[in-house]
C-alpha positions as CSV (number, residue, x, y, z in Angstrom):
1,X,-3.3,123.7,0.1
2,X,0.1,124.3,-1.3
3,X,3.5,125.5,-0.4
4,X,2.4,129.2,-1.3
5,X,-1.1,129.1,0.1
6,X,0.1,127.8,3.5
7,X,2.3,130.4,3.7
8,X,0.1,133.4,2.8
9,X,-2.3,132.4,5.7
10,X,0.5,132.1,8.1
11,X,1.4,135.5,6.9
12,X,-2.2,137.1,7.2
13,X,-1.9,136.2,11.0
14,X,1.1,137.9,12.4
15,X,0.9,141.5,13.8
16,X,2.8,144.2,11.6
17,X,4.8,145.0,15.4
18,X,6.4,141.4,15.1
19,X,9.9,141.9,14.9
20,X,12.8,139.1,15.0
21,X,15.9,139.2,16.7
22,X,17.4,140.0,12.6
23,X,15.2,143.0,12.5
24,X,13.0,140.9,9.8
25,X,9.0,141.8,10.0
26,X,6.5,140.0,8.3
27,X,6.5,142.5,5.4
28,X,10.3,140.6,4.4
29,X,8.3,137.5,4.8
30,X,5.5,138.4,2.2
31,X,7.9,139.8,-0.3
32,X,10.2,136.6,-0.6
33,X,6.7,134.6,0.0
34,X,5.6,137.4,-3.7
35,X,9.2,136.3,-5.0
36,X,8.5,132.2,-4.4
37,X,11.1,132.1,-2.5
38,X,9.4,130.1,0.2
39,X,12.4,128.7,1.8
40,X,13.1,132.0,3.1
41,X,10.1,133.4,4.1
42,X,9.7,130.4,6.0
43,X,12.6,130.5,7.8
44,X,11.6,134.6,8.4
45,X,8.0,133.5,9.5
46,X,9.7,130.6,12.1
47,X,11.4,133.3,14.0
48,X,8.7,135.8,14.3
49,X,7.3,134.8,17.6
50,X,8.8,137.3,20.3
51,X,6.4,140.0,20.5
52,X,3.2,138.2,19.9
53,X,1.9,134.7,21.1
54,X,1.4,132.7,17.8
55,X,-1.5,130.3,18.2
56,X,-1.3,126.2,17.3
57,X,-2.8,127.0,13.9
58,X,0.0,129.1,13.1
59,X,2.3,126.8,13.9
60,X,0.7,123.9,12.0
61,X,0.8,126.2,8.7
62,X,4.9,126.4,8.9
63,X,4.5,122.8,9.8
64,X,2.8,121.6,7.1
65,X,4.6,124.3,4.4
66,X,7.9,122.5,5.6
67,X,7.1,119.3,5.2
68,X,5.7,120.1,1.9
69,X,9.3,121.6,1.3
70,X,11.1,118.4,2.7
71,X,12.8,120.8,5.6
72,X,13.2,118.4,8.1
73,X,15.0,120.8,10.4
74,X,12.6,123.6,10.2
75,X,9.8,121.3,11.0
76,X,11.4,120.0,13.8
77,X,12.2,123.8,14.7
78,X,8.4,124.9,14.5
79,X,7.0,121.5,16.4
80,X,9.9,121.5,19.1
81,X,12.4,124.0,18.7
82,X,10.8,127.0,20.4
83,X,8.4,124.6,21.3
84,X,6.4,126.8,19.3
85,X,3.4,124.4,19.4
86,X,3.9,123.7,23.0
87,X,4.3,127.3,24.0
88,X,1.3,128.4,23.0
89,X,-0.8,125.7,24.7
90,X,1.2,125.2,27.5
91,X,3.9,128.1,28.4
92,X,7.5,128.3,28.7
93,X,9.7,129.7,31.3
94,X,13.3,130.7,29.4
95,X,16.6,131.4,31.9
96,X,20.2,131.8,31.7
97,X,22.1,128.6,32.3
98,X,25.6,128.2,33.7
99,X,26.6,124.2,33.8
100,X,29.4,123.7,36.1
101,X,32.5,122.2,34.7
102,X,33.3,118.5,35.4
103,X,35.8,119.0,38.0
104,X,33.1,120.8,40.0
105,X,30.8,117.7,39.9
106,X,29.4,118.9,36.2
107,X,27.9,116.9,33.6
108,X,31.2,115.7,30.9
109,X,28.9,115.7,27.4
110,X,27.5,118.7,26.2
111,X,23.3,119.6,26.3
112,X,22.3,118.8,22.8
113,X,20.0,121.5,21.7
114,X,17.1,119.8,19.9
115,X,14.9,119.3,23.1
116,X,15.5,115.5,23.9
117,X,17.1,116.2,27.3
118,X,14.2,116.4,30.7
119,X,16.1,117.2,34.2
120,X,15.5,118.1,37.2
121,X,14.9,121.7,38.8
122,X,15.1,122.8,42.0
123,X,12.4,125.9,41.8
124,X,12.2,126.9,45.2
125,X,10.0,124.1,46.4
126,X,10.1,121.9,49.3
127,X,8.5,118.8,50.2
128,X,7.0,117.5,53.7
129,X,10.6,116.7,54.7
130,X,11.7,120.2,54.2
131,X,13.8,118.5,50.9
132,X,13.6,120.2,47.2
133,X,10.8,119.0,45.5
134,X,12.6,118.7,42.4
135,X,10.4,119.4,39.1
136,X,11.0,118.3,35.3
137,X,11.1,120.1,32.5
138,X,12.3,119.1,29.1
139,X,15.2,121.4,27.9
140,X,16.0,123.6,24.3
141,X,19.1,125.3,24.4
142,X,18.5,128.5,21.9
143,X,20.9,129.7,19.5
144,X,23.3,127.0,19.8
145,X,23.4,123.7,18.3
146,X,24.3,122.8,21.5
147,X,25.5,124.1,25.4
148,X,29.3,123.0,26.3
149,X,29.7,121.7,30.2
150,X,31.3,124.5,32.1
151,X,29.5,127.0,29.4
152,X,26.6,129.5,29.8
153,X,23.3,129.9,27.7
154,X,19.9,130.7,27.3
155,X,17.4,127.9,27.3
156,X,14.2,127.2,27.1
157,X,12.3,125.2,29.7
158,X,8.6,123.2,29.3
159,X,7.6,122.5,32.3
160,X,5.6,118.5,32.7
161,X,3.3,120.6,35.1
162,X,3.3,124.3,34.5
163,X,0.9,125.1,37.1
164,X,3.8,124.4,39.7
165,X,6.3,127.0,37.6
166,X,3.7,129.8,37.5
167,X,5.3,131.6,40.8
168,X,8.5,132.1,39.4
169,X,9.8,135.5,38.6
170,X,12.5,137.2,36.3
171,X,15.9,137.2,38.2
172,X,15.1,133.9,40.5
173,X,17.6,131.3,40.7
174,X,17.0,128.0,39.9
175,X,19.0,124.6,39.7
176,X,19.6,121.6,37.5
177,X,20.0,118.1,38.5
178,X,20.9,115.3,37.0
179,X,21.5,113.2,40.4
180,X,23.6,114.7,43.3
181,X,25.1,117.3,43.5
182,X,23.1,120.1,41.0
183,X,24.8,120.1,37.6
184,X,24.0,123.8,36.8
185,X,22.2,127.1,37.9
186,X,20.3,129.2,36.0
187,X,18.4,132.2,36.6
188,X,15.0,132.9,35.1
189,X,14.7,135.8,31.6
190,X,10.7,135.1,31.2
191,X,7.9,133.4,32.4
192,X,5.1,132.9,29.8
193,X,2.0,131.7,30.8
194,X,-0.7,129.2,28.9
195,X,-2.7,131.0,26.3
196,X,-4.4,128.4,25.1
197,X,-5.7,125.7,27.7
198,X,-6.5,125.5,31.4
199,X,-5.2,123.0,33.3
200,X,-7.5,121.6,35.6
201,X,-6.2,120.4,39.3
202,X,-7.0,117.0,38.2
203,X,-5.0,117.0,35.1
204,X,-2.4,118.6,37.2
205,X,-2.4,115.8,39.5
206,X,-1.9,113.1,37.0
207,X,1.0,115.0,35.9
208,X,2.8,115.6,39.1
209,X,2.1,111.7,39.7
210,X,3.9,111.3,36.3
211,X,7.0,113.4,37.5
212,X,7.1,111.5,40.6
213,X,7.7,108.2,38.9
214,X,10.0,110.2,36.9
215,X,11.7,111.7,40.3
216,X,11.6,108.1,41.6
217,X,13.7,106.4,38.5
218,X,15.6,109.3,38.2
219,X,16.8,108.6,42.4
220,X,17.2,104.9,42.3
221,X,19.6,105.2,39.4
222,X,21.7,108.0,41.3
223,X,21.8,105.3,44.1
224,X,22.9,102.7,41.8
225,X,25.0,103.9,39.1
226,X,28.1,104.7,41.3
227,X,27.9,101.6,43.3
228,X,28.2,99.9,39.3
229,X,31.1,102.3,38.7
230,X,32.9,101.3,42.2
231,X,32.1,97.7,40.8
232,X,33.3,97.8,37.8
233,X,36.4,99.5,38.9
234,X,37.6,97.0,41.9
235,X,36.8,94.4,39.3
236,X,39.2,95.9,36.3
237,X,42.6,94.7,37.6
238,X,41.7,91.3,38.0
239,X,40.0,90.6,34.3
C-alpha cells in the first residue's frame, strides 16, 4: 500500500467523537488526506487518540505511512511517543510530575522526553521488610521536548509489570527514584488499563523477576557510586 491508502484505512477507523487537544477531528484529517497533503493529516491522525483506545493496527498504519514519508520523528512518536503501540496492548498510567531541584537532593540533567529514561516508583507498595517495593516504569514526558529538574509536567508511565499498577487511582501520590533519596513526586491524572492482552500470573512473574534484577543493579550502584565520588575526590589534590 501507499502513502494515501495507509492513510485512508487509518482514517476509516477512528470514531467521528475523537477530538485532539487542537480541536482537530478526523474529518480535518480526511480533507488534507483529499488535498494530498499527507504530512498533515498524519500528524492530525497521531494525535487523535484521547477519547478512544486506538488498536495496534492503527498504529502500524501511521507507522508504516511515516516511514513511507521518511518522518523519522513521527514514527518514533506513533511506536514510542504515546507509546501508542504499547498503550494499547499494555496500558499506561499518566501523572503530574514535580522533580525536586538539585539542592533538595534532585536529579542536575533534565528528563529527556523521547522515552529512554526507566526509574523507579514508589506506588504504595511494601515488601516483607515493611520497605517500598519500588516498581519500574519507563518514562515520556508529554508536550515537552523535555522536563527541567526543579520543573513540573505531565508524563506518561509504562509500567514493566502493569498488573502491579492496576490499584492506583486518580489523585494518589507517587515517587521517583533514581537511588536515595526520591528525585520527584508525582500524582496520578489516569489509569488506563490493557485492551488488548491478558497477562497471565506467570508472565507476570517473569516480569517482576526482571524488575528485580533491575531493582538489584539499580541498588548496588547507589552503594557504589558515591563511595567513587568520595574517591575520586580525596584523590584530586594529590594528582
Amino acid at each position: 500500500m501507499d502513502v494515501a491508502d495507509l492513510l485512508t484505512r487509518a482514517v476509516e477507523m477512528v470514531p467521528a467523537t475523537a477530538v485532539n487537544e487542537a480541536g482537530g477531528t478526523v474529518t480535518d484529517a480526511r480533507e488534507y488526506l483529499d488535498h494530498n497533503e499527507w504530512e498533515i493529516a498524519l500528524d492530525v491522525l497521531a494525535d487523535l487518540y484521547d477519547r478512544w483506545r486506538p488498536p495496534a493496527q492503527w498504529w502500524d498504519l501511521l507507522i508504516e505511512a511515516a516511514d513511507l514519508m521518511w518522518l523519522t520523528e513521527t514514527a518514533t512518536w506513533c511506536l514510542w511517543g504515546r507509546w501508542g503501540r504499547w498503550e494499547s496492548l499494555h496500558g499506561i498510567v499518566r501523572a503530574e510530575l514535580q522533580l525536586f531541584s538539585p539542592s533538595h537532593g534532585g536529579r542536575a540533567a533534565a528528563i529527556p522526553s523521547p522515552g529512554v529514561l526507566r526509574p523507579l516508583w514508589d506506588i504504595g507498595q511494601r515488601n516483607a521488610a515493611g520497605q517500598p517495593d519500588l516498581r519500574v516504569a519507563r518514562m515520556w514526558v508529554e508536550y515537552s521536548p523535555e522536563l527541567a529538574p526543579g520543573t513540573t509536567g505531565s508524563v506518561r508511565l509504562a509500567p514493566l509489570v502493569p498488573l502491579d499498577w492496576r490499584g492506583l487511582q486518580p489523585g494518589q501520590s507517587i515517587t521517583m527514584h533514581e537511588g536515595t533519596p526520591a528525585v520527584g513526586v508525582g500524582t496520578i491524572i489516569e489509569v488506563f488499563a490493557p485492551v488488548l492482552i491478558v497477562t497471565t500470573e506467570r508472565n507476570a512473574a517473569r516480569a517482576r523477576s526482571a524488575a528485580d534484577q533491575y531493582i538489584a543493579i539499580w541498588s548496588r550502584l547507589n552503594a557504589i557510586i558515591p563511595r567513587q565520588l568520595r574517591r575520586c575526590t580525596q584523590e584530586a589534590p594529590n594528582r
